[in-house]
C-alpha positions as CSV (number, residue, x, y, z in Angstrom):
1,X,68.8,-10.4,42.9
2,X,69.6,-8.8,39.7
3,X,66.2,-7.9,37.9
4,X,65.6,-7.7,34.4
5,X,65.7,-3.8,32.9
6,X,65.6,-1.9,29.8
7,X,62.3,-2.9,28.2
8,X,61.3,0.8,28.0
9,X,59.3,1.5,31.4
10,X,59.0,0.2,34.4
11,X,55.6,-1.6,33.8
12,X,57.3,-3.4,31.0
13,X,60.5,-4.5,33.5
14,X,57.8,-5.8,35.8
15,X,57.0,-8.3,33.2
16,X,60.4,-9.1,32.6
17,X,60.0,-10.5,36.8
18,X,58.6,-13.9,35.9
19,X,60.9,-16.0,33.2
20,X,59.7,-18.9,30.9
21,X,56.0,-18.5,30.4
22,X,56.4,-20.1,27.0
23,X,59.2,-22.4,27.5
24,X,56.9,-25.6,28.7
25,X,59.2,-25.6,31.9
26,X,58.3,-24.1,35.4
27,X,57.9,-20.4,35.0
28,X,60.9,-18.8,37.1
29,X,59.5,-16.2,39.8
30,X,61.5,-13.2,40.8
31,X,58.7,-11.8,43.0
32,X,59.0,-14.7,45.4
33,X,58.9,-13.0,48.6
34,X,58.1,-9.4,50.3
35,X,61.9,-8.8,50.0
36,X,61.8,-9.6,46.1
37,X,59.1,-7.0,45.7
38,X,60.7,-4.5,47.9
39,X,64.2,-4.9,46.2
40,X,62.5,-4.2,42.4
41,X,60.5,-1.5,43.8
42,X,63.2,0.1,45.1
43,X,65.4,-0.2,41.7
44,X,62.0,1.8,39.8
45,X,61.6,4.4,42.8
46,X,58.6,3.3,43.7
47,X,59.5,1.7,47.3
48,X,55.9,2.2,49.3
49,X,56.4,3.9,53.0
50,X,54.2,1.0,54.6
51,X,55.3,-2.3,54.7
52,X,55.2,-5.0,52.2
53,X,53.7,-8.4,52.9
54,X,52.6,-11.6,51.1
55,X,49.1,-10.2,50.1
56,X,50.8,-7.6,48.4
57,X,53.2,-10.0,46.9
58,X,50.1,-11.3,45.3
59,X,48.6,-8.3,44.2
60,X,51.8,-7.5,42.1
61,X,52.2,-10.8,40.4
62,X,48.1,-10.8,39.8
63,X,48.9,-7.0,37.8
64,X,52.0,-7.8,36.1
65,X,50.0,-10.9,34.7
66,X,46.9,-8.9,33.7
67,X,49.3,-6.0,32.4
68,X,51.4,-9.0,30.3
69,X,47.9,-10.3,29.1
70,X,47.0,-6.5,27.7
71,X,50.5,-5.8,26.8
72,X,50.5,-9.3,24.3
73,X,46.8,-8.5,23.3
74,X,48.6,-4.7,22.2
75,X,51.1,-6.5,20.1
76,X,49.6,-9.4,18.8
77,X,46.5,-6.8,17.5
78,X,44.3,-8.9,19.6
79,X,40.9,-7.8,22.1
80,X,42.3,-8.4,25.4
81,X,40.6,-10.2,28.1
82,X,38.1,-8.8,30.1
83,X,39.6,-10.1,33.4
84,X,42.9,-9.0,32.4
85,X,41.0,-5.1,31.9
86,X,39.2,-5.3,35.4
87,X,42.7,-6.2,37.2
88,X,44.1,-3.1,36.1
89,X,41.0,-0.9,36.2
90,X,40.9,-2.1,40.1
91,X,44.4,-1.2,40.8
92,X,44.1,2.3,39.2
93,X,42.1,3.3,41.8
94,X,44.8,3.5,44.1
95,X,46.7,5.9,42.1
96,X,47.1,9.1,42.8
97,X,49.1,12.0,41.1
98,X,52.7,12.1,43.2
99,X,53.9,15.1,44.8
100,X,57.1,16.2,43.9
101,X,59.6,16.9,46.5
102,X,63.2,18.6,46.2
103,X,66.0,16.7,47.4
104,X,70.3,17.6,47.6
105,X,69.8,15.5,43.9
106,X,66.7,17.3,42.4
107,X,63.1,16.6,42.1
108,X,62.0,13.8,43.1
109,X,58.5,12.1,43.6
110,X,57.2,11.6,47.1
111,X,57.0,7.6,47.5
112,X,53.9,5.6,47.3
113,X,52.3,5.2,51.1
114,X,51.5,1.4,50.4
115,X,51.8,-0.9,48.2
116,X,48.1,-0.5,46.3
117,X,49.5,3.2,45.7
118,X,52.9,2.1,43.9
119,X,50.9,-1.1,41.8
120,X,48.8,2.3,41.0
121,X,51.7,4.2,39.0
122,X,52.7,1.3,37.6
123,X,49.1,0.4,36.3
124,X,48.6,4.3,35.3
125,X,52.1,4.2,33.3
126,X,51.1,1.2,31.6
127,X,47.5,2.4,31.0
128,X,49.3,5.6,29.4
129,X,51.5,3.5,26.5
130,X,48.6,1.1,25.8
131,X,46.4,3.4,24.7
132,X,48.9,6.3,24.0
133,X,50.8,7.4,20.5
134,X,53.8,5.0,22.1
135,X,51.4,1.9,21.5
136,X,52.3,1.3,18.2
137,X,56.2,1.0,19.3
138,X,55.2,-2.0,21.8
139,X,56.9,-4.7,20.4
140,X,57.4,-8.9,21.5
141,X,60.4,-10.4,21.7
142,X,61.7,-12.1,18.2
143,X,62.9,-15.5,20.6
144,X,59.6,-17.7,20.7
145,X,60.6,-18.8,24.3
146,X,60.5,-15.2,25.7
147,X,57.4,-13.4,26.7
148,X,59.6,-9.9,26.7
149,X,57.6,-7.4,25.4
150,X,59.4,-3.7,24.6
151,X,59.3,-0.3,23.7
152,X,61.4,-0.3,20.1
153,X,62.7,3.9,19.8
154,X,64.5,2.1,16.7
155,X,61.4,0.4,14.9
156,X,64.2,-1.8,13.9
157,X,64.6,-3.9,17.5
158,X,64.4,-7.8,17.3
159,X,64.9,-8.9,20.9
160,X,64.2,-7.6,23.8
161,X,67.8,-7.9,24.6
162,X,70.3,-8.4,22.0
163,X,72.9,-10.2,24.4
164,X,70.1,-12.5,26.0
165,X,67.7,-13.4,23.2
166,X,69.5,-12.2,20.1
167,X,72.4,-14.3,21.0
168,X,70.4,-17.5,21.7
169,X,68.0,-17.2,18.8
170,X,71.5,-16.9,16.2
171,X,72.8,-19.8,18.0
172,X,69.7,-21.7,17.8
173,X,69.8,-20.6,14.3
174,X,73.5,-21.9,13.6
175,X,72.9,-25.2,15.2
176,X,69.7,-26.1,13.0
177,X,72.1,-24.7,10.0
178,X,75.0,-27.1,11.3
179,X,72.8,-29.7,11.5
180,X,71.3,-29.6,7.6
């Protein structure tokens, strides 16, 4: 499956996992399955050494919506929801600080031992940019059908991609001019 990347962290790609939430259509789900969650987990390093199962499945899509809820509240200026607070707040509790480990390639971080510990670093990094100096770079996605939200380095960043939504809002754009 080829995932969504470059938003800025991996908490922000793990938004990036469930399409369409303001399109009016059936959201598309790329965490479908325990394979799904192990495949994106393994792409951020953050693979868990116990096994992955539908509960777990759950668990992620029930942060990553709670993280997209704080993560819009961020941008938008917005109090975020309480419920939205407490999903996170519950899955920093499994966090814990990794260990580091040498390997033939260089340092590395241990891997999470199940799947509450990895949700942890994920909920810790986000926890980290919402709060932190790098809040005020947290930026939404300038196409009204994508829920992307970004870190913009630039302060000058429209989309969240340039050759997914950039294209389609100048398109849109062209056609509406055509039209007139």
């Amino acid at each position: 499956m080829d995932f969504r990347t470059g938003y800025g962290a991996a908490w922000l790609d793990l938004l990036a996992t469930r399409l369409g939430r303001y399109s009016g259509a059936e959201p598309t789900e790329f965490l479908a399955d325990p394979a799904a969650l192990r495949q994106w987990l393994g792409e951020h390093d953050l693979v868990p050494a116990g096994r992955i199962d539908p509960d777990d499945v759950a668990n992620a899509q029930a942060l990553r919506e709670s993280l997209h809820g704080l993560a819009a509240a961020a941008v938008a200026g917005r109090r975020p929801a309480a419920a939205d607070v407490r999903t996170v707040a519950t899955a920093l509790l499994a966090d814990s600080p990794p260990q580091l480990r040498l390997t033939p390639d260089g340092l590395r971080a241990q891997r999470p031992v199940d799947i509450a510990q990895a949700l942890g670093r994920l909920a810790r990094q986000a926890v980290d940019q919402l709060v932190g100096p790098e809040r005020v770079r947290l930026r939404a996605c300038g196409d009204e059908t994508c829920a992307g939200i970004f870190l913009d380095d630039t302060g000058r960043r429209r989309w969240c991609a340039d050759e997914r939504c950039g294209v389609k809002v100048r398109v849109r754009a062209h056609r509406a001019r055509q039209k007139a």
